[in-house]
Backbone as a ProteinNet text record, in pm:
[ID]
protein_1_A
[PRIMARY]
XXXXXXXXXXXXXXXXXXXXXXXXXXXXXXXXXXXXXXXXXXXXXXXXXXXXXXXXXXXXXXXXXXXXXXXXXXXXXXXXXXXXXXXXXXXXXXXXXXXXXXXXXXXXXXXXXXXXXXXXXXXXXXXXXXXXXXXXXXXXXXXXXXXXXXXXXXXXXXXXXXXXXXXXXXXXXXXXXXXXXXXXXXXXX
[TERTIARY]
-1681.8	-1671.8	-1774.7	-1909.5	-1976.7	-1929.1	-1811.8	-1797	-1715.7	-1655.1	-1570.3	-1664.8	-1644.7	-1738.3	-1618.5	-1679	-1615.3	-1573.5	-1518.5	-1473	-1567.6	-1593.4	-1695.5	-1667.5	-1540.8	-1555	-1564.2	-1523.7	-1576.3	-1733.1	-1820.3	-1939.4	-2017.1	-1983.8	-2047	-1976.7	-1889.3	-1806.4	-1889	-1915.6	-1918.8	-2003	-2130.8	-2183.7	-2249.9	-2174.3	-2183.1	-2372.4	-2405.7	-2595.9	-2674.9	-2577.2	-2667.7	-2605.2	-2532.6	-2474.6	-2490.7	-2565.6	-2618.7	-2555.4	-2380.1	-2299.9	-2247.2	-2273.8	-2241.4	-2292.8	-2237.7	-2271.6	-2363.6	-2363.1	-2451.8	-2539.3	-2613.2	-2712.1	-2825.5	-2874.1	-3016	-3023.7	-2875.2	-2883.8	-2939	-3024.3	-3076.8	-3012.3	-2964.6	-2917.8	-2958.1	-2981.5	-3021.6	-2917.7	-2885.7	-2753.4	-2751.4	-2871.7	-2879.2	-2961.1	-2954.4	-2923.8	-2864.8	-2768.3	-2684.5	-2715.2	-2720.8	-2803.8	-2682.2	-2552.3	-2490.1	-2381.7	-2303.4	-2200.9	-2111.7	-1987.1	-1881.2	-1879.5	-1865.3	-1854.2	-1890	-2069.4	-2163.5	-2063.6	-2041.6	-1981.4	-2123.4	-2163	-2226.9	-2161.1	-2148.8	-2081.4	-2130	-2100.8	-2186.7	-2279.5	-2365.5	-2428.9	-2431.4	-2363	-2281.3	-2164.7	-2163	-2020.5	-2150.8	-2088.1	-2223.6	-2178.3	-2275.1	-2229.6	-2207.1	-2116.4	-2151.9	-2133.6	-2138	-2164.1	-2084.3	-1964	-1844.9	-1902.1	-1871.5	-1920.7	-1887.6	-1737	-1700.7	-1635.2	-1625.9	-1592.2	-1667.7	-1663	-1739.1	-1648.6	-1740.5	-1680.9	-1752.3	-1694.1	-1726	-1661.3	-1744.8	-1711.7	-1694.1	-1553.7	-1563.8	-1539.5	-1494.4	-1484.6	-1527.2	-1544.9	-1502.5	-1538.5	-1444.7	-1403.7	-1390.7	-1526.1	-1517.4	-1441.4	-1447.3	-1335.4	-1193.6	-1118.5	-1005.3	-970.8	-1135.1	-1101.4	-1029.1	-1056.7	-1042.8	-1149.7	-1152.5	-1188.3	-1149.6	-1210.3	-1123.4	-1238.2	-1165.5	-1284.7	-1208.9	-1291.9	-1231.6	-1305	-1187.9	-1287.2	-1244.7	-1314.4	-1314.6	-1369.4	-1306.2	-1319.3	-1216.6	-1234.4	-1163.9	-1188.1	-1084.6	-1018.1	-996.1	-1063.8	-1062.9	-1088.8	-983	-979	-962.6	-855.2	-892.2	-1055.1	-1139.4	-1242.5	-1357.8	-1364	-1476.8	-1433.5	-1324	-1289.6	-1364.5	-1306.8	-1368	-1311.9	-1212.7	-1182.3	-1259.1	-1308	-1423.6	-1547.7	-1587.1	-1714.4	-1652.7	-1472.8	-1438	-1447.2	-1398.6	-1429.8	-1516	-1638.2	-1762	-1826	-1857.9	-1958.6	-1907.2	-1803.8	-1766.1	-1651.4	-1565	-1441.1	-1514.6	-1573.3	-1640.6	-1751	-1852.6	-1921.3	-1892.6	-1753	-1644.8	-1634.8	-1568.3	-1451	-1557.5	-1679.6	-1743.5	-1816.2	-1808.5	-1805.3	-1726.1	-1578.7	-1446.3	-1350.1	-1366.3	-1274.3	-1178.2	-1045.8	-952.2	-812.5	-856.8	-725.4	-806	-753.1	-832.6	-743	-785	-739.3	-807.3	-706.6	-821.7	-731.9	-828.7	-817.3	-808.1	-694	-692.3	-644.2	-667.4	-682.6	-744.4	-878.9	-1002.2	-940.5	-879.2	-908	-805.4	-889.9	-803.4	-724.2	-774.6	-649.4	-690.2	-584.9	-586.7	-574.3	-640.1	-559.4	-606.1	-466.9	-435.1	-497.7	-557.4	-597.7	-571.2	-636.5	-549.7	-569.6	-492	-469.5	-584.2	-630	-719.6	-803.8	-882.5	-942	-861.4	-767.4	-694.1	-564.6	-604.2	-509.6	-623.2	-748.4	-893.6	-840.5	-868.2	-912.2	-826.5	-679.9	-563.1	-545.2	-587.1	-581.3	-744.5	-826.8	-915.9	-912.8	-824.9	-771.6	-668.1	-686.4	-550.6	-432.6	-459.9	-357.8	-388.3	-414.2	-490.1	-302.7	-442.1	-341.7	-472.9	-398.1	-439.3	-358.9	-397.1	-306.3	-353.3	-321.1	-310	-238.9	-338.4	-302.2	-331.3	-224.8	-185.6	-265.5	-280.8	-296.7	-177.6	-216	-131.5	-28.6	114.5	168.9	149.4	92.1	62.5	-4.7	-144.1	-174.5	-91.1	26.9	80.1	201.7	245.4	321.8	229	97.9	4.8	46.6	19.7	-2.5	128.1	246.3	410.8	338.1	322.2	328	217.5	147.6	35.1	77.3	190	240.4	126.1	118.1	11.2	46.3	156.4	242.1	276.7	233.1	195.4	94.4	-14.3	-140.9	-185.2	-126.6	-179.7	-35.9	-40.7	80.7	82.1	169.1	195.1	280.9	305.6	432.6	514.6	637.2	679.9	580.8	581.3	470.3	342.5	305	184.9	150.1	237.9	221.8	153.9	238.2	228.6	165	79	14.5	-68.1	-88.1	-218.3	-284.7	-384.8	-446	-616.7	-618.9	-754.3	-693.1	-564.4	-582.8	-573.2	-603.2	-643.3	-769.1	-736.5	-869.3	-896.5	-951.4	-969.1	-871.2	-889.1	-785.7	-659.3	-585.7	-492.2	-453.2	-513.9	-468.6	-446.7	-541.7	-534.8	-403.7	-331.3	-265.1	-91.2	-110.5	-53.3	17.2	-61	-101.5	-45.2	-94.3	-56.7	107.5	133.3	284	357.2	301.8	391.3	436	312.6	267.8	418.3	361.8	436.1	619.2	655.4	774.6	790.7	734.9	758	757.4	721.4	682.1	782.2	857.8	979.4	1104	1161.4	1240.3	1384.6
-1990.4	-2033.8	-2143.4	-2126.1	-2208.2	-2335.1	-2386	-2515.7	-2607.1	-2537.5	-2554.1	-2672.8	-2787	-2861.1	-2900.4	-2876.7	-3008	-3147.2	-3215.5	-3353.3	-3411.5	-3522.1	-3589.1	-3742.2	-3793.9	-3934.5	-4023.6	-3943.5	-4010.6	-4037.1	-3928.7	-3942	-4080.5	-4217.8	-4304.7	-4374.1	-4365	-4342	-4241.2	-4147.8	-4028.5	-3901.7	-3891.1	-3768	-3707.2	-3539.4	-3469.7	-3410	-3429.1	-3419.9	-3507.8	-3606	-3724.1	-3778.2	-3669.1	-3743.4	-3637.9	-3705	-3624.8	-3528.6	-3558.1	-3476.2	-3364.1	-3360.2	-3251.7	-3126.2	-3030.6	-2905.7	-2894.4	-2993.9	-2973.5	-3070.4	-3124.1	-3257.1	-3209.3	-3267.3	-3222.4	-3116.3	-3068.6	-3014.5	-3083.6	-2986.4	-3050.9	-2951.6	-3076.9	-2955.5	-2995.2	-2892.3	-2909	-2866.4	-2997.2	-2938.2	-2875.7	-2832.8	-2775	-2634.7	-2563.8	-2408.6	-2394.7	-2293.4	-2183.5	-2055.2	-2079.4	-1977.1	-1854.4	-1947.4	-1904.5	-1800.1	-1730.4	-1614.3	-1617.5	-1587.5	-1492.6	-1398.3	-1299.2	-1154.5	-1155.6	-1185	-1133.3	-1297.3	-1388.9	-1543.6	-1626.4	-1678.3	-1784.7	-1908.1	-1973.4	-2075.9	-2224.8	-2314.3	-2469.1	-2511.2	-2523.6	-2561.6	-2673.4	-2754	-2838.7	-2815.9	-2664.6	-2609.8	-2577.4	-2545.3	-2556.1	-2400.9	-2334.9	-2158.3	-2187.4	-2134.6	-2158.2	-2054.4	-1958.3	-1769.9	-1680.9	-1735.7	-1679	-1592.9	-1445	-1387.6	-1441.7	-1464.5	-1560.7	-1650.3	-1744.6	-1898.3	-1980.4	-2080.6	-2216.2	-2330.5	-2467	-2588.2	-2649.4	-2779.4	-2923.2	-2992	-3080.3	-3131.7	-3283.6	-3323.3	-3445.8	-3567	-3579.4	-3693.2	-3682.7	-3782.6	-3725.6	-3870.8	-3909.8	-4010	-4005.2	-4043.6	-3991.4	-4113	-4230.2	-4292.3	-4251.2	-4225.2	-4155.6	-4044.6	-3953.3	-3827	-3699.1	-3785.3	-3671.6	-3610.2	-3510.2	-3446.7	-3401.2	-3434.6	-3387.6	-3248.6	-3128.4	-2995.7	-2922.3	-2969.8	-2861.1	-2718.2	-2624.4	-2509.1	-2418.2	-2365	-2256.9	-2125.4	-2070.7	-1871.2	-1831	-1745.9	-1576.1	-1640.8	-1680	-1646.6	-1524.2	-1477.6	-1325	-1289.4	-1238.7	-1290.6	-1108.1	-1045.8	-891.1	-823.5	-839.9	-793.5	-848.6	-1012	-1066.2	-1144.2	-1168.7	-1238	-1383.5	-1497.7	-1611.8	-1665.8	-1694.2	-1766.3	-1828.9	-1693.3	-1674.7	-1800.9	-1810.3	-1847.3	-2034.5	-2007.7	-2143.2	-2248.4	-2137.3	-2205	-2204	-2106.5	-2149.5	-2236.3	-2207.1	-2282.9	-2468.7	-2439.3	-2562.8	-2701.3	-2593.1	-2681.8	-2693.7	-2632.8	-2618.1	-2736.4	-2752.3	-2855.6	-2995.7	-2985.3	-3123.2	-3184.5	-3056.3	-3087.1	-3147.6	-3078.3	-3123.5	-3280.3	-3348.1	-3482.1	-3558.3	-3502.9	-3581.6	-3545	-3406.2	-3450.2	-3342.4	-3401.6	-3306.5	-3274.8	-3348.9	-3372.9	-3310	-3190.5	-3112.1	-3096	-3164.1	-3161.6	-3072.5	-2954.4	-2861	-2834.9	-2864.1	-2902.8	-2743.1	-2662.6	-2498.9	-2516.7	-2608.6	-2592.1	-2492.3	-2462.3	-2353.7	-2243.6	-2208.1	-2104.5	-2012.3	-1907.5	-1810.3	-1696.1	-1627.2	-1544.7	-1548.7	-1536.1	-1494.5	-1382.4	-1333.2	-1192.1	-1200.5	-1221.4	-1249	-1180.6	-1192.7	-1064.5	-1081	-1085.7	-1106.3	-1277.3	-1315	-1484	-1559.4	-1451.1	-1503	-1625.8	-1608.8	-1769.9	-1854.1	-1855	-1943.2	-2049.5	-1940.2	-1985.4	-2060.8	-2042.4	-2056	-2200.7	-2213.4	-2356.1	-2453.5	-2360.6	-2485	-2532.9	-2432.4	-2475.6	-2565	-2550	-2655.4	-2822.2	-2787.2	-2926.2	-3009.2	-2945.7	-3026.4	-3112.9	-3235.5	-3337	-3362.6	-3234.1	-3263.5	-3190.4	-3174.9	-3068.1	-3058.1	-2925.2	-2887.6	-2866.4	-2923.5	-2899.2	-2848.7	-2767.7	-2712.5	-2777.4	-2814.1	-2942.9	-2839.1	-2859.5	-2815.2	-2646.1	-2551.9	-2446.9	-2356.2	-2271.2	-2181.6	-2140.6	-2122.1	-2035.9	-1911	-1839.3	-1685.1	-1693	-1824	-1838.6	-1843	-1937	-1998.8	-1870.5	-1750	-1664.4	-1572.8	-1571.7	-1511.1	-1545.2	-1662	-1758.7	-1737.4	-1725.3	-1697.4	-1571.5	-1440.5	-1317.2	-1268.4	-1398.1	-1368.2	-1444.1	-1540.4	-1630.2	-1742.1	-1780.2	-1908.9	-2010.2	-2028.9	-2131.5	-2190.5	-2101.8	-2205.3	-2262.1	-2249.8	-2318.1	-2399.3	-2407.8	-2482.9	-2530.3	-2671.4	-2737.6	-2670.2	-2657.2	-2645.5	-2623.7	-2612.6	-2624.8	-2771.3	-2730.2	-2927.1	-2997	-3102.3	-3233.2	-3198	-3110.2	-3066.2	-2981	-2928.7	-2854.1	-2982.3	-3084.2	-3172.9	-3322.8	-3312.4	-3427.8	-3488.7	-3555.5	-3628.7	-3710.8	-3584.5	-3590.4	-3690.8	-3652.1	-3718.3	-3874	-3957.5	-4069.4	-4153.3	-4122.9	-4204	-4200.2	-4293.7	-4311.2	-4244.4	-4144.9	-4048.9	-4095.7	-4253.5	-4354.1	-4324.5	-4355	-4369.7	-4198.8	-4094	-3956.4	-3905.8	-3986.5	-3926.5	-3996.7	-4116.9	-4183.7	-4115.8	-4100.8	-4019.8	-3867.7	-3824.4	-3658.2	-3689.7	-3748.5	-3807.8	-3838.4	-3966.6	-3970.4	-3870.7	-3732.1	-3616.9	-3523.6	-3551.5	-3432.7	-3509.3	-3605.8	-3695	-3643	-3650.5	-3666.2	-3498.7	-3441.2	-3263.1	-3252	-3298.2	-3293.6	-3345.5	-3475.3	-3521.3	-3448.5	-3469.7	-3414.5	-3439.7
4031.8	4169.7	4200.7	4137.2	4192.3	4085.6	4054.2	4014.4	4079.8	4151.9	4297.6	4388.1	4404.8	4479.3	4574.9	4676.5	4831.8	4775.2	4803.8	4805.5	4861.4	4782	4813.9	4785.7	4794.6	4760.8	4890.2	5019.5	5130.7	5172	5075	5134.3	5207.9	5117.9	5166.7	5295.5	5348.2	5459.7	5622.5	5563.6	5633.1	5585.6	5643.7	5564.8	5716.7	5679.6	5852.5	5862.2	5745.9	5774.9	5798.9	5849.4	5885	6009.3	6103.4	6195.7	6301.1	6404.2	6506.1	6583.5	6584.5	6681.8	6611.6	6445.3	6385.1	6386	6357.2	6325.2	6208.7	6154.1	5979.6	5999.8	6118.8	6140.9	6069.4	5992.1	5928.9	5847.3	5771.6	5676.5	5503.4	5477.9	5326	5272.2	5097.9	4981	4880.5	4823.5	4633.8	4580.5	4519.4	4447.4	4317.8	4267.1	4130.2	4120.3	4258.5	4334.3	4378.6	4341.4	4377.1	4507.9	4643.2	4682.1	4731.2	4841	4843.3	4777.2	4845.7	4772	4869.1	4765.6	4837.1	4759.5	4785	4742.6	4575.8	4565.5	4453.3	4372.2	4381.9	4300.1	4387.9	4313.5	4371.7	4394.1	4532	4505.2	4508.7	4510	4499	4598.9	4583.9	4712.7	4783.2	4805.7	4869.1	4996.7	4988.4	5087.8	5236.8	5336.7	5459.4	5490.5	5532.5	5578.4	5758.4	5764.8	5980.5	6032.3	5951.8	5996	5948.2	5888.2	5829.4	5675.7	5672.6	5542.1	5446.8	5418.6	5253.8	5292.7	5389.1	5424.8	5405.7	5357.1	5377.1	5454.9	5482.3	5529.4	5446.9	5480.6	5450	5555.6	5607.6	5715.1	5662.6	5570.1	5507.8	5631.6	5709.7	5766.6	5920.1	6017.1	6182.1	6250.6	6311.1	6359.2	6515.8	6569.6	6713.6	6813.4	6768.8	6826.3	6822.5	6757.6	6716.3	6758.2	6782.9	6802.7	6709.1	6569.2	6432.4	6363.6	6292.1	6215.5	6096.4	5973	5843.1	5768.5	5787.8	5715.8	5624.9	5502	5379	5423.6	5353.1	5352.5	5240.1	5232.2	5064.2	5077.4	5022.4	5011.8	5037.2	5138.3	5166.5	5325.1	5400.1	5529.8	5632.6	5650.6	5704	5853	5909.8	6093.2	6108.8	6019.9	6025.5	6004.5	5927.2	5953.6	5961.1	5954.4	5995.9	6111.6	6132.6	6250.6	6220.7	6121.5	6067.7	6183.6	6205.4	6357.9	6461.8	6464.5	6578.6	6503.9	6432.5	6360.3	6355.6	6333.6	6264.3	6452	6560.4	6658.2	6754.5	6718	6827.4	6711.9	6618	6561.4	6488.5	6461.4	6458.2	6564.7	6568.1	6661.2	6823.4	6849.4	6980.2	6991.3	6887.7	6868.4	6871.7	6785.5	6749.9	6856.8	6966.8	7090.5	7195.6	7208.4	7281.2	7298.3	7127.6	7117	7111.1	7198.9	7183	7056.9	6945.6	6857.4	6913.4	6938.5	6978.5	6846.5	6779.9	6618.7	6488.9	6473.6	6298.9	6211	6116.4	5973.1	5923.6	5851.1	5785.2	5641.8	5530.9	5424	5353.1	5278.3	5231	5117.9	5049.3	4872.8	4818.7	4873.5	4818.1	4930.5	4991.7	5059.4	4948.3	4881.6	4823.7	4855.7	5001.2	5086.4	5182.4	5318.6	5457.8	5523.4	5558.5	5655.2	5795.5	5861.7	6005.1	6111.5	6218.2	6337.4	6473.7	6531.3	6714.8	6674.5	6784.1	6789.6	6898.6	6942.6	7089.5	7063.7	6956.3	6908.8	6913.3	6832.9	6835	6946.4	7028.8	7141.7	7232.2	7228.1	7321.5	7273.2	7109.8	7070.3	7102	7057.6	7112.1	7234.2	7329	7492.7	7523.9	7422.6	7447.8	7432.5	7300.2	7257.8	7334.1	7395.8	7514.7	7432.4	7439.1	7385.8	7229.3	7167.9	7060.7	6979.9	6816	6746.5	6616.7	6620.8	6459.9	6345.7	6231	6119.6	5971.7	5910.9	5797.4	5649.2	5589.3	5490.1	5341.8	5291.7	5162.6	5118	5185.3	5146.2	5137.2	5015.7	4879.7	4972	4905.3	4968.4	5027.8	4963	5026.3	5108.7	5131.3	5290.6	5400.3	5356.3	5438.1	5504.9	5426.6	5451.1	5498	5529.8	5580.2	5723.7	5753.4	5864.5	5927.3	5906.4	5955.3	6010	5916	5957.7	6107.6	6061.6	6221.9	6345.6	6312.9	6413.4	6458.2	6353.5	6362.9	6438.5	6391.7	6380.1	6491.9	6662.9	6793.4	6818.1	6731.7	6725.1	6626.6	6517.8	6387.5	6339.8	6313	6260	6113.6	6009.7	5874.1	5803.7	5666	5580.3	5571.8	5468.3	5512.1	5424.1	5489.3	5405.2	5422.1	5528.4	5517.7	5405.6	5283.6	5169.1	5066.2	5078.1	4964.9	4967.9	5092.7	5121.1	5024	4940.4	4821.3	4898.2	4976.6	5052.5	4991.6	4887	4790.5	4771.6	4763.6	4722.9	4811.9	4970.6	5069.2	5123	5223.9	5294.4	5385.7	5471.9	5597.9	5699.4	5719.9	5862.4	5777.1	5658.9	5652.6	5623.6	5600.3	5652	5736.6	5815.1	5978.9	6060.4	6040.7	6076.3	6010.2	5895.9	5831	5912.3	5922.8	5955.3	6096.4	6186	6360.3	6316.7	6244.6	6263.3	6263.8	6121.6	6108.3	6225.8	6306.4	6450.2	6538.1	6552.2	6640.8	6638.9	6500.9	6478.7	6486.4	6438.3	6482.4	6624.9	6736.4	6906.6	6957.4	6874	6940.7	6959.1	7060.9	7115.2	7005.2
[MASK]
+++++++++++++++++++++++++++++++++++++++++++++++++++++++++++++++++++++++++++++++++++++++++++++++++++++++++++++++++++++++++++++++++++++++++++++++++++++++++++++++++++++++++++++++++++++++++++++

């Protein structure tokens, strides 16, 4: 697990420990300790903790003109007994929203399972985002039949092209532009 690294080819673009409106402003890392875990795995130290027991982020991109956000995240998804939700929207989406980002890209390559729990976060965040949206970019199927069975699916865009986006061989603008047309054309009438 700990060989699992965040994406990092935007860094010189965008790095969220060096940017004042982030959640990770003035985070330092050594990348050659391991301190972190998910359940007894150490994982890379490069992923940011924001209170979640076996979640991480990476906060690869955020575009406050635009009003986007691009966040990988990796582990264990867990809204039944840690209630990550909760953690994914006070400590981060709450921070975002409050500097204008109302559009989340959330990156579930690394996320290895979900288990669903009340929706109440999730309905908070979507009614915060007003004219926003959130979307779910290429995580596993069994997340994604996770995500049906909890009825995600009025709060978080996904499935479709959002399964198969090659999301790594663009640029953050041309994902985010990307990702917006898809919203767009799902909203139309």
């Amino acid at each position: 697990m700990h060989e699992i690294e965040p994406f990092d080819r935007w860094i010189e673009s965008y790095d969220a420990s060096q940017d004042p409106k982030s959640p990770f402003f003035g985070e330092k890392y050594n990348g050659y300790i391991c301190e972190n875990t998910i359940y007894n795995y150490y994982i890379h130290p490069y992923w940011d903790y924001f209170g979640a027991p076996t979640l991480y982020a990476k906060i690869l991109f955020t575009d406050y003109q635009h009003g986007f956000t691009i966040i990988e995240l990796f582990g264990e998804w867990n809204d039944a007994v840690h209630n990550d939700i909760m953690y994914i929207k006070r400590n981060l989406a709450e921070t975002l929203n409050q500097n204008g980002i109302n559009k989340f890209i959330l990156i579930g390559e690394n996320i290895l399972n979900f288990h669903h729990g009340d929706d109440d976060y999730y309905q908070e965040w979507f009614d915060d985002i007003e004219d926003g949206w959130i979307v779910a970019l290429n995580f596993r199927q069994h997340v994604i039949d996770e995500f049906i069975m909890g009825k995600l699916d009025y709060y978080i865009a996904f499935g479709g092209i959002f399964d198969e986006l090659p999301w790594r061989t663009l640029k953050p603008d041309e994902l985010f532009f990307l990702v917006e047309k898809q919203i767009t054309k799902r909203l139309s009438p």
